[in-house]
N, C-alpha and C positions, 0 to 999 in steps of 0.2 A: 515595274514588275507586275506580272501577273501573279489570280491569286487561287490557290487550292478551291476544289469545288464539294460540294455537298449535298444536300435538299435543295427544296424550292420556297421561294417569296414573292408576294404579292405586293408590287410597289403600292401606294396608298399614305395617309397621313401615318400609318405603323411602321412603312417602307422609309418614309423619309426621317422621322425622328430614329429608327433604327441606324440610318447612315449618320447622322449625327453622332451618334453613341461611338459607331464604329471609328469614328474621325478621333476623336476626344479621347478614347484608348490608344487608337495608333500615334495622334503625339507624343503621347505617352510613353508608349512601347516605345518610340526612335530616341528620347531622351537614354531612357534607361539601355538602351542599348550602344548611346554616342557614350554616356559614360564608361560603359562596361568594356569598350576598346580601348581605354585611356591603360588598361593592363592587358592584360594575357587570357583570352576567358578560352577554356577546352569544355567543351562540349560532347557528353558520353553517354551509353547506356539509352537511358529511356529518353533526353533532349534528344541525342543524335538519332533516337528512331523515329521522334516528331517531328524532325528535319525532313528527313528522307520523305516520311510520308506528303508532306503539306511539299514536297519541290513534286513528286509525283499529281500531285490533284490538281498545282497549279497548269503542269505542261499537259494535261487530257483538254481536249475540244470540250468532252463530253462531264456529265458530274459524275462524280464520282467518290469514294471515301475509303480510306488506305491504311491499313494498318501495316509495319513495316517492319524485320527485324531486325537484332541487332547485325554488327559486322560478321558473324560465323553464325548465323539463320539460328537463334534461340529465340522463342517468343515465349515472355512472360506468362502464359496462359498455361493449361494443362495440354491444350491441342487448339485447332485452326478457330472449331463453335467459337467455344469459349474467349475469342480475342475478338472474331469479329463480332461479339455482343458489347463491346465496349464503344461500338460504334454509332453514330447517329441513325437512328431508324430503323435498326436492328434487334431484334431481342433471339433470346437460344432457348430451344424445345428441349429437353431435360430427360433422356431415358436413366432411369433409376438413380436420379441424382448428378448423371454426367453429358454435359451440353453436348449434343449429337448434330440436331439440325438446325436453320436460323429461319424466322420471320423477317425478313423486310416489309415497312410501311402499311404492315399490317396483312399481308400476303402470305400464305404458307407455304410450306418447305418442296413442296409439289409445284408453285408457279416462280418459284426461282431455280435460275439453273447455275452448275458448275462446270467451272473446264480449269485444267492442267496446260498451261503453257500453250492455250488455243484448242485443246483437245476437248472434247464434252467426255465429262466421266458419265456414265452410265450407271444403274443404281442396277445394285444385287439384288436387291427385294421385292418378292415378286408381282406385286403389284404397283408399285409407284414409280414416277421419275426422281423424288427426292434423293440425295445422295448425302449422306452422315459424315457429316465434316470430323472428325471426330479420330479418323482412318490416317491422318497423313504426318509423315516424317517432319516433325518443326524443327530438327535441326537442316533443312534441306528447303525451307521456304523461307526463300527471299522477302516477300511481300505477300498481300491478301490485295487483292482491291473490288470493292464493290460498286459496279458502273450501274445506276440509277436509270440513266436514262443510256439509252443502245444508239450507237451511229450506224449507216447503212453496212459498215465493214463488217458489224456483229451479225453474230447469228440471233433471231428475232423469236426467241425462245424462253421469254420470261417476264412476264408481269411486273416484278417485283424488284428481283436484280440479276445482273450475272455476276456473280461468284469468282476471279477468276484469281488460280493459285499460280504463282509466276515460283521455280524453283531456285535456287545457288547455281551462278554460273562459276568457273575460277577467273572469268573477269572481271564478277563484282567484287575480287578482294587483292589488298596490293600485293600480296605474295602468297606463299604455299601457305596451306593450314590443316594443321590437324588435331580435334577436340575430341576427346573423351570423356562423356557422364557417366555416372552410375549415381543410382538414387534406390531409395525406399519410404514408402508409404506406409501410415499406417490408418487403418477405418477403426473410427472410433464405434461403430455399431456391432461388428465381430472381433472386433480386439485382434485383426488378423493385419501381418505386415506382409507388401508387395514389393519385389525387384522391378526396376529398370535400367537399360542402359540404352547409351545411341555413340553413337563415332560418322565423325565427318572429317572428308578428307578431300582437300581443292590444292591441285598443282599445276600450274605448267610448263609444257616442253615443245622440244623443236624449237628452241629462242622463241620463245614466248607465246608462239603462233596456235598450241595446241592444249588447249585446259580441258581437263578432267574434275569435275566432283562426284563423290560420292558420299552419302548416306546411308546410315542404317538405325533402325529401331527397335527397340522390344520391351516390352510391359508386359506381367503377368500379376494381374490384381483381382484378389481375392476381398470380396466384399459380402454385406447383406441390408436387404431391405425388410421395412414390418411394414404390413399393408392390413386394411379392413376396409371392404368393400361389400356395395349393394348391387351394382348393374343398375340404377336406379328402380328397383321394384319396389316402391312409392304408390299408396294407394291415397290420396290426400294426405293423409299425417301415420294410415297406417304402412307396415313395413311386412310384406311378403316371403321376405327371405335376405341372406347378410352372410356374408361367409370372411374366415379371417386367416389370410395368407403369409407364409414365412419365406421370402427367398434369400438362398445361398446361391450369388451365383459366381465364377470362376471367369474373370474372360482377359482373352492375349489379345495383344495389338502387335502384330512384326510387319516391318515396313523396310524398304528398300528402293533407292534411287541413283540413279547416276546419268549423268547428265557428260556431255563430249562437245565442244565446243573447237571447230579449225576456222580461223583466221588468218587466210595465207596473204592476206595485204590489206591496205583502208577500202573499207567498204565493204568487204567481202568478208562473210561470216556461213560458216556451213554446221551444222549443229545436229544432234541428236539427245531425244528427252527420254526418260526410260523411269516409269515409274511401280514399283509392286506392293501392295498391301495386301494386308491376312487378317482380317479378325475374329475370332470366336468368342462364343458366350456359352460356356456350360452350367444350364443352371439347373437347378432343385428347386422346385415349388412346391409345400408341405400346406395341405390347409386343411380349414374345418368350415363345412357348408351347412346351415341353416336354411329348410325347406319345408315347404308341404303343413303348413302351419295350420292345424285347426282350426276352422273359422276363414281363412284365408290367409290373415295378415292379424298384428297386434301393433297396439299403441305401446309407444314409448314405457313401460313401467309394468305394461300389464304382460302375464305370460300364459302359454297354450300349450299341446301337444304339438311336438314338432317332430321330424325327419333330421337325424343327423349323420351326416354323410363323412370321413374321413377319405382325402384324395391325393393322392400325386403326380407330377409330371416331371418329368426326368428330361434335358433335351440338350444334344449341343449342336451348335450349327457355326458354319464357318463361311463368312461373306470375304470375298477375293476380287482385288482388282489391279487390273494390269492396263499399263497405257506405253504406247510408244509412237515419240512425232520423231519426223525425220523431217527436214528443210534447209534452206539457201535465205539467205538476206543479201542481195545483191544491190550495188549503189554504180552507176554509171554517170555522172553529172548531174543532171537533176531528171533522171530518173531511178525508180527504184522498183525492183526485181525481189517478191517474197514467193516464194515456192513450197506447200507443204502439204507431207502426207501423214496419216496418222490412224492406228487402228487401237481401240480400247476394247477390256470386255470386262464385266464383271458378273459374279455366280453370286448364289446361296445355297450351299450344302446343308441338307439335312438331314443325316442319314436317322434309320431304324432308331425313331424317341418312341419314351412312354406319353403320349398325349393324354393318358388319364385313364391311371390305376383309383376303381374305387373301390371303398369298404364303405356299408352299407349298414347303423344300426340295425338290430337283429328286431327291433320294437321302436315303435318310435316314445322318445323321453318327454314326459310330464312336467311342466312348468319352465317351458322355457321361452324365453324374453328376451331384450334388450332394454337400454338402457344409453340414453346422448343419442341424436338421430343426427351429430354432423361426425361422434367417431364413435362408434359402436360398440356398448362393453355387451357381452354376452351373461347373460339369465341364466344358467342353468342348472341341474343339479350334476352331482361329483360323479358320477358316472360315465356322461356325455364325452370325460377324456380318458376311460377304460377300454383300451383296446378290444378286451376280451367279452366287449356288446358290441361289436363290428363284423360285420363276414363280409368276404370276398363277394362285389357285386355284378366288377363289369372291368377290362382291362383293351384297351384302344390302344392301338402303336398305330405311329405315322413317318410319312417317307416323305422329301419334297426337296426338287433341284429346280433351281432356277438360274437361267442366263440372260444377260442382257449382253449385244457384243453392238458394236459401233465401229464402221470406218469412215476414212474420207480423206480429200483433197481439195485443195484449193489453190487458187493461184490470185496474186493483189501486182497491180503495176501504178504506177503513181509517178506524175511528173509536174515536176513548181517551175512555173515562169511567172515573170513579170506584167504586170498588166498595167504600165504606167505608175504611177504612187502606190498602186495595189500588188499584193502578191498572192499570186493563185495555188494552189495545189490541188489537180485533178486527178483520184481516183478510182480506179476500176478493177471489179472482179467476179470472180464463181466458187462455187462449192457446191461437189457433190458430195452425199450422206448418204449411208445405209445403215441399216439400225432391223435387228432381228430381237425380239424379247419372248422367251420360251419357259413354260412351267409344266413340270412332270411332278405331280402328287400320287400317293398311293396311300391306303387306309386298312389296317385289318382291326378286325374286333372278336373278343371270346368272352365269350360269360356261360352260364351252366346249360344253355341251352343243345346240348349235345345229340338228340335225335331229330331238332329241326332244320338246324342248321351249318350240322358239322364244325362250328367254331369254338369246341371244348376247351374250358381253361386245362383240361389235365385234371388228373387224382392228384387226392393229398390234402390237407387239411384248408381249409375254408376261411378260417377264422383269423383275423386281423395280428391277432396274438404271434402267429407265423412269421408275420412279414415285417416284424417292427424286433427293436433292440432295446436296451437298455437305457436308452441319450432322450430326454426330455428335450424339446424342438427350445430354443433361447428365444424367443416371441416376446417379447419389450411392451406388446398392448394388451396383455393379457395371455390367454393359459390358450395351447392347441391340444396339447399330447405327446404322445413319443413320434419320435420320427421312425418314418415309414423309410424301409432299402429297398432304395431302387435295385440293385443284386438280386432280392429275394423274389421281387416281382420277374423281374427278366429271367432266372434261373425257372420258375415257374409254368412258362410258356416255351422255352426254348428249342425243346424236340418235338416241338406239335406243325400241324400239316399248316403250312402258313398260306395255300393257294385254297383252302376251304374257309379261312378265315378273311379272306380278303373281300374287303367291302367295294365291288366296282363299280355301283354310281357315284359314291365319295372319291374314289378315286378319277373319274375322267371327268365330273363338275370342272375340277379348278385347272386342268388339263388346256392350254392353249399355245397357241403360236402366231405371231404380229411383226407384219414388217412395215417399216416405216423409213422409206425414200425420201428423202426431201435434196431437191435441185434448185438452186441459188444463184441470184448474180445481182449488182449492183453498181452504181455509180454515186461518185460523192464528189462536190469540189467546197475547197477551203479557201474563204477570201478572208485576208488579212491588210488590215489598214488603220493609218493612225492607232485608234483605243479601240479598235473593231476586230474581229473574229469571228467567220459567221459560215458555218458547216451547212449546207442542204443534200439532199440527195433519196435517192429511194432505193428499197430494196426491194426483191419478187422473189417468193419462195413457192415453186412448184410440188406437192405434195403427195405423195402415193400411199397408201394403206392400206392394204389385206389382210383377214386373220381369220384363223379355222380356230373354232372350239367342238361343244357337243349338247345337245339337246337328248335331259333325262327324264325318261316319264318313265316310273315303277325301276323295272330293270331294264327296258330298253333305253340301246344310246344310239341314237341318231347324230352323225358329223354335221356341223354347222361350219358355212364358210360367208365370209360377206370380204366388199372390197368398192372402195372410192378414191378419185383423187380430188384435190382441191387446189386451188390458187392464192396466195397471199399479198397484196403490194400494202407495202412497207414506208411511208414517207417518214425523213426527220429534217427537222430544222435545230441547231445548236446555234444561240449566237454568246459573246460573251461581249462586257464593252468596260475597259479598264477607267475606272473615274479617279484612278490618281495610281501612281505608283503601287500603291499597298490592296488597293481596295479595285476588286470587281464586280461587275454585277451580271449574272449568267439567266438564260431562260432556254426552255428546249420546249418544242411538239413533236411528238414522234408515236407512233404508233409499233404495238408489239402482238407476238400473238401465240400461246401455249396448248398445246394437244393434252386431251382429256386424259386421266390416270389411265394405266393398262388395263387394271382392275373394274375399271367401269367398262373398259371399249371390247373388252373381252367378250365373245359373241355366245357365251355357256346361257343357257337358259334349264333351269327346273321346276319342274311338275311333280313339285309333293304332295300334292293331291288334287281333285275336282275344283278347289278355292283358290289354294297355296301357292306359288310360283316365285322363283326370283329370275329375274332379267337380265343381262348383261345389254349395253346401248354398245352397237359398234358405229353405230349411227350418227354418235355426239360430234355436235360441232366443238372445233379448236376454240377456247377461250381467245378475245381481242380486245386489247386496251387502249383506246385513247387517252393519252398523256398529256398535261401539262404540266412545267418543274416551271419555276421562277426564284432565283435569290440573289443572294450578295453576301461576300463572305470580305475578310480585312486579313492580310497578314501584321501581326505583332511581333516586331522585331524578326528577328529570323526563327525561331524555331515554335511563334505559337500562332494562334487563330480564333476570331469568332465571327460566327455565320449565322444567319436565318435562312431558311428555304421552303417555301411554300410549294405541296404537290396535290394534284387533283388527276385521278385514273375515271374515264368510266370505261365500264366494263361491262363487254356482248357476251352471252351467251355462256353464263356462271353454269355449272355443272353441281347439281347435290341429288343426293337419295330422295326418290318418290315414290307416290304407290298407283299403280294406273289401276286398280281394281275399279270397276266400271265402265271402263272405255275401250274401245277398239275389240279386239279377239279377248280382252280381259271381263268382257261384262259380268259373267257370273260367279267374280271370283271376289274373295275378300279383302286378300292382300297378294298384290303381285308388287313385288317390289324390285325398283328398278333405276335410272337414270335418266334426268334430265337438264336441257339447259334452260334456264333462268332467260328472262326478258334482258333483265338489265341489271348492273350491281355497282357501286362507287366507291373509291377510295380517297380521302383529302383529311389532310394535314399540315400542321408545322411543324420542323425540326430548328430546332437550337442548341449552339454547340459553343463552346468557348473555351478552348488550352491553351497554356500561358508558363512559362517558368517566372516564379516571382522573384527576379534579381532587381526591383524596385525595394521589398522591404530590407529593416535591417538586419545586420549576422547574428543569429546562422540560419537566421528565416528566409533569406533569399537563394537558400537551396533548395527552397518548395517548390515540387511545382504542380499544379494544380488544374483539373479538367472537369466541365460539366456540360452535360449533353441534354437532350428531353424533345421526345419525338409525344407532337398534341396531336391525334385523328380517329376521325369517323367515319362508319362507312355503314352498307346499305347495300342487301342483297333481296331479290324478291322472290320468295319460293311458292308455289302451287300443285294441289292435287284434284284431282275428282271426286266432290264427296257427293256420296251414294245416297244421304238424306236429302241432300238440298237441290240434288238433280244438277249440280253446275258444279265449276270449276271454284274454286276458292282460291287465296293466296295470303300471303303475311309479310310483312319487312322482317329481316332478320341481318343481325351481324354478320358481317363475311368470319369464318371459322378464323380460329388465331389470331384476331384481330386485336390487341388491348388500345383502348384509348387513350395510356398512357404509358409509356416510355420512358425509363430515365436513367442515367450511370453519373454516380461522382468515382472522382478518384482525387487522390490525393497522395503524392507522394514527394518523396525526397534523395535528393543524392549529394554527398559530402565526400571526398576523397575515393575510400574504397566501398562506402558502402552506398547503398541504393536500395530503396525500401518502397512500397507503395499499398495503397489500403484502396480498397476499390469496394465500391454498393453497385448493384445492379437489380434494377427496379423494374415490373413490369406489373398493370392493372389485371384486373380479370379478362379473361377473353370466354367465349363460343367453342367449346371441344366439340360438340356433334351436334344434331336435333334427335331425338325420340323417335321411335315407330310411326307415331301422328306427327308429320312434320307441321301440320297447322298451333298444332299445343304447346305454346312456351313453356311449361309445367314440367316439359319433358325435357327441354335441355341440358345439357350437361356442361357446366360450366365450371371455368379450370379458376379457384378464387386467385387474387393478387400475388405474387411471389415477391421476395425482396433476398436477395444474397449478398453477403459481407467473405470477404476472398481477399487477406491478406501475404506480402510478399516479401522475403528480406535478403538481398544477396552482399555479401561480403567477399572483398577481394585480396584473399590470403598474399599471394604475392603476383605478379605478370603472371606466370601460368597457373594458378589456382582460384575456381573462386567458390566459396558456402554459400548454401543459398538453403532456407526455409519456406515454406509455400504455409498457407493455413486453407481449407476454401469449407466453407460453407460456415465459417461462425458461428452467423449467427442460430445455425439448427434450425433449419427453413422445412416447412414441409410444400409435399406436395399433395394438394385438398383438389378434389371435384364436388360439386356437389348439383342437383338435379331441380330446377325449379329455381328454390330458395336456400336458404344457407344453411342449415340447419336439416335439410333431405341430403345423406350424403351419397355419395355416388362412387368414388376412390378415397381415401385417405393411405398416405404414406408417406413413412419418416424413412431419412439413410444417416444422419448424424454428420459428424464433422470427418476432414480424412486431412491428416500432416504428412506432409513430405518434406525429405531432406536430402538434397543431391550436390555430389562435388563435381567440376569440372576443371579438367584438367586439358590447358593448350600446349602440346605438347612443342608445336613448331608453326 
């Protein structure tokens, strides 16, 4: 038997006492397992999705690691993040509490890509490739699987992994089915309770030949976060300013998929994927800003004259994504015929927000301070949260749509013959790609200046007292004030002339358009023999890119356009070599290679003044990884596993923020900040993973079944600027951003008859969130501290079609801490509390 794949391992005296270990289990495991057929053993639920997964990792060429779900696609998780962080060498990036994007092996969410059934999802946001796992239908996903390392067939678009969401066909299930949830949440932070429901439905017809699934989704969850943050304005130990934020925000998730599947004989498979997501977020951010502090800055305990500022932002915006593959799976004796087309596009609607309504103490307030420099109580006197020492200072509304749209085709043909004791399979293909990413912003601003600049808030009273109500802001880290209506602010400006108020160098800055061609083709053969399996082949990815922005000095816009293409060859080698039934041992080299953020390649350049300038690089070269993976993994008994895998990336031409002031057409400026790529940067590590059902202990402990994982690595990036004192170039070693050195998930769970429960930890070190202004100064970073979360499960199986299920997730009341430098300079702090869910599901047929 072959065995499921994972990380990488470096044979060595670690390598071989590791196979030893693995041997001495696997006896083990086949006892308990020759026993356990002496009856009847049924295998369900969470066994039967470790089945599934560990039979998928063992039949991939390439490594790989699989999360898989049940028989009618429900995953244990809240959404997609969230499941595959329970993965080896995976951990989840966290928007306000809720897993969005993943880290692989220490790589962020920018050098990993995803795709839908072969398709590349494209990201809403306008400046990233990252795409928010977070968006899709889990009663409608079949599997997850995370491919480590890319064979020549993939597309050679991610450092880290590809992602790849496989959906419900109604071939994966033995007859018709149709499930209904409905659930409710409740946030222990706003005491407020959320709806959801989902229905899935897989039939087929024409004598079997023709299956239909569908899915549908919808969540409308009402939550809130308490936040107190710096920006890191850190002057040694003193503190410049600190402001402390209340969000309420509002956001829906509706999702929809159906999937068409004709099979008019063996071999012959004709199909169509159809995927639609919706998310919005409406949210309210109420704060209180500390600035302008007499003196500059104070120490912990001591206090000043300060600037106190009341602010709002009002905003909702809706990201959409749509995907649709059409294709042929055709088998003619031993050749094989895959045929596919597919067009994706995803937005970001923004319409008309409040980007920042402020009020403006009328004086600035006497003795005020701070107090804890890793979370911030506020100094001040009772006044500081009286409305009626605030006026009306400055109101900013903002507009912004973004599209990313992706098509393409491909064609694979593939044919296995014999090559004596050996068996071959050579394949060959192409893919063309087109990919357009566009952002249209717009900006208007009013404040009292009404005969210089025509952008008058309007008559009518001034004073903060106006635009606020009766409702004290619920702020958990301390005192804001009353909350500010966003109504009151929008009724305010509503009949004023919005083309005198309109800011047009904010508005065409962020203003660009990016097309990005890429044309493909490859060849791969597989030789198979005895305990051998051994993939080579290369890929060539032909590359085109143009992009117009605009270049703003004062109030002139000058259009900016640039344009390059470039060439990619792609080799990999996959071998795998089976040392016994149970146990394999896999290596790959393979190279991959990822195209810089849109955000950086965007060609906008501005001139805020004689000094001042920010740069867009359309210039940046694509990031390139040289890869090696090495390990060996064991199957126990049928439904478990444990593996070691050693991996080592280096990596050409890392991409972060720099500041050219001094060099080139920048000599006489201070800060021109801008983009660059890095010499060099490296990723290595070890992953460790080991799930097991314990039907070796005695009853009723042999319904445990029990999984631990733990991803060890370090990496090593090299950044440089031109400093202006030392006449030369400088540089620093720094962490690749997102990187934690440590990795790790227990779970532990159980299933007895109808019920099935599981208790999961999900551990992650600190990592690298940005560098500072001076990217030379470690002082200045901003680092995200260790996170650890407890995410409890319990489903109960009322009767066949019924089952209860309780969720708990965040237990333990984890925060989310940044802080600048050292631990104790804080940078973000923010709490979201714990949220309970309780949903029934009902299989109707």
């Amino acid at each position: 038997m072959n065995i499921p794949t994972a990380p990488t391992f470096r044979l060595s005296a670690l390598s071989m006492g590791v196979l030893a270990m693995l041997t001495s289990l696997g006896v083990h495991a086949q006892v308990v397992e020759s026993t356990a057929m002496a009856g009847v053993v049924v295998v369900t639920g969470q066994q039967a999705s470790l089945r599934k997964s560990i039979a998928a990792q063992d039949k991939a060429d390439n490594i790989i690691s699989v999360v898989s779900s049940d028989d009618i696609g429900g995953l244990p998780d809240k959404n997609a993040a969230e499941a595959l962080a329970r993965l080896p060498g995976v951990s989840v990036q966290r928007d306000q509490g809720e897993g969005r994007y993943i880290t692989v092996r220490g790589l962020g969410p920018d050098l990993n890509a995803v795709t839908i059934n072969g398709a590349l999802v494209p990201s809403p946001e306008s400046g990233r490739r990252a795409v928010a796992l977070d968006i899709l239908p889990a009663g409608l996903i079949r599997s997850l699987e995370v491919s480590k390392t890319l064979t020549p067939d993939m597309d050679a678009n991610s450092l880290g992994a590809t992602v790849e969401v496989k959906s419900l066909s109604a071939f994966d299930l033995p007859g018709k089915v149709l499930s209904v949830t409905a659930a409710a949440s409740r946030d222990q932070n706003t005491e407020q309770t959320s709806p959801s429901a989902g229905l899935l439905w897989a039939q087929r017809f024409m004598d079997g030949k023709l299956g239909v699934a569908v899915g549908l989704s919808g969540e409308k969850r009402k939550f809130g976060s308490d936040n107190v943050e710096t920006g890191g304005a850190w002057d040694g130990d003193k503190l410049s300013g600190f402001e402390f934020r209340d969000y309420l925000p509002v956001r829906e998730r509706r999702a929809a998929a159906v999937n068409l599947d004709y099979r008019p004989a063996a071999g012959s498979n004709w199909f169509m994927r159809n995927l639609l997501s919706r998310f919005s977020d409406d949210e309210v951010r109420d704060r209180l800003t500390i600035s302008s502090i007499t003196g500059g800055s104070v120490t912990d305990g001591a206090t000043a004259g300060a600037r106190g500022e009341r602010r709002l932002r009002q905003r909702k915006y809706t990201q959409e994504i749509r995907s649709t593959v059409l294709g042929t799976e055709q088998k003619f004796g031993d050749w094989q015929l895959n045929v596919e087309g597919g067009a994706s596009r995803a937005n970001e609607d923004t319409p008309e927000s409040i980007n920042d309504a402020r009020f403006r103490g009328n004086a600035n307030f006497a003795g005020v301070g701070f107090t804890d420099g890793g979370k911030p109580q506020l100094v001040a006197p009772a006044g500081i949260y009286d409305p009626a020492n605030y006026s009306l200072n400055a109101i900013t509304l903002q507009q912004r749509y973004s599209e990313d749209k992706e098509h393409h085709a491909r064609i694979d043909l593939s044919h296995t013959f014999p090559l004596g004791e050996m068996r071959s399979t050579l394949k060959v293909g192409a893919k063309t790609s087109r990919r357009e990413k566009t952002n249209d912003t717009n900006q208007w601003a009013y404040n009292s200046s009404k005969a210089t600049s025509g952008n008058y808030w309007g008559t009518g009273s001034t004073a903060m007292t106006a635009f606020v109500g009766a409702n004290e802001l619920d702020y958990k880290l301390g005192r804001i004030g009353a909350a500010i209506d966003p109504a009151a602010v929008r009724a305010r400006i509503a009949g004023l002339d919005r083309n005198a108020a309109r800011l047009a160098s904010e508005s065409a800055i962020n203003d660009y358009r990016m097309n990005e061609d890429i044309d493909s083709a490859y060849a791969q053969n597989t030789l198979s023999w005895d305990a051998w399996r051994v993939l080579a082949g290369v890929r060539a990815e032909r590359t085109s890119f143009d992009a117009a922005g605009s270049q703003i000095n004062g109030t002139a816009i000058t259009p900016l356009s640039r344009e390059r293409s470039y060439t990619n060859w792609l080799p990999s080698l996959q071998a795998r070599y089976d040392a016994d039934e149970h146990t394999s041992i896999r290596a790959a080299v393979t190279k991959a290679v990822v195209r810089a953020n849109f955000s950086q390649l965007a060609p906008g350049v501005t001139l805020a003044s004689a000094t001042e300038a920010t740069i867009g690089n359309p210039e940046l070269a694509p990031l390139q990884a040289r890869n090696l993976d090495l390990g060996v993994e064991r199957i126990l008994g049928t439904d478990g596993t444990i593996s070691a895998y050693a991996f080592h990336k280096d990596i050409k031409n890392f991409t972060y923020t720099t500041n050219l002031a001094g060099t080139g057409k920048w000599v006489g400026y201070t800060t021109a900040t801008s983009y660059a790529n890095g010499d060099k940067a490296s990723v290595k590590g070890l992953e460790l993973a080991w799930t097991q059902p314990l039907r070796m202990l005695p009853a009723p402990f042999n319904n445990l079944l029990a999984g631990v994982n733990a991803t060890l690595s370090d990496s090593k990036a090299n950044v440089a600027r031109f400093d202006t004192r030392a006449g030369k170039v400088l540089s620093r070693n720094i962490t690749m951003p997102g990187q934690s050195d440590r990795v790790m998930n227990v779970m532990l769970g159980y299933e007895q008859g109808p019920v099935s429960t599981r208790l999961a930890l999900n551990y992650k070190s600190e990592y690298l969130l940005e560098m500072g202004s001076d990217i030379l100064n470690p002082a200045q970073d901003r680092i995200v501290d260790s996170q650890k979360q407890l995410d409890f499960s319990f489903a109960y199986q009322i009767s066949k079609q019924l089952q209860l299920q309780f969720e708990a997730s965040n237990l333990n009341n984890e925060k989310y801490y940044v802080y600048q430098g050292v631990k104790n300079h804080n940078a973000q702090y923010e709490q979201y509390g714990r949220t309970y869910k309780i949903s029934l599901k009902a299989n109707l047929f």
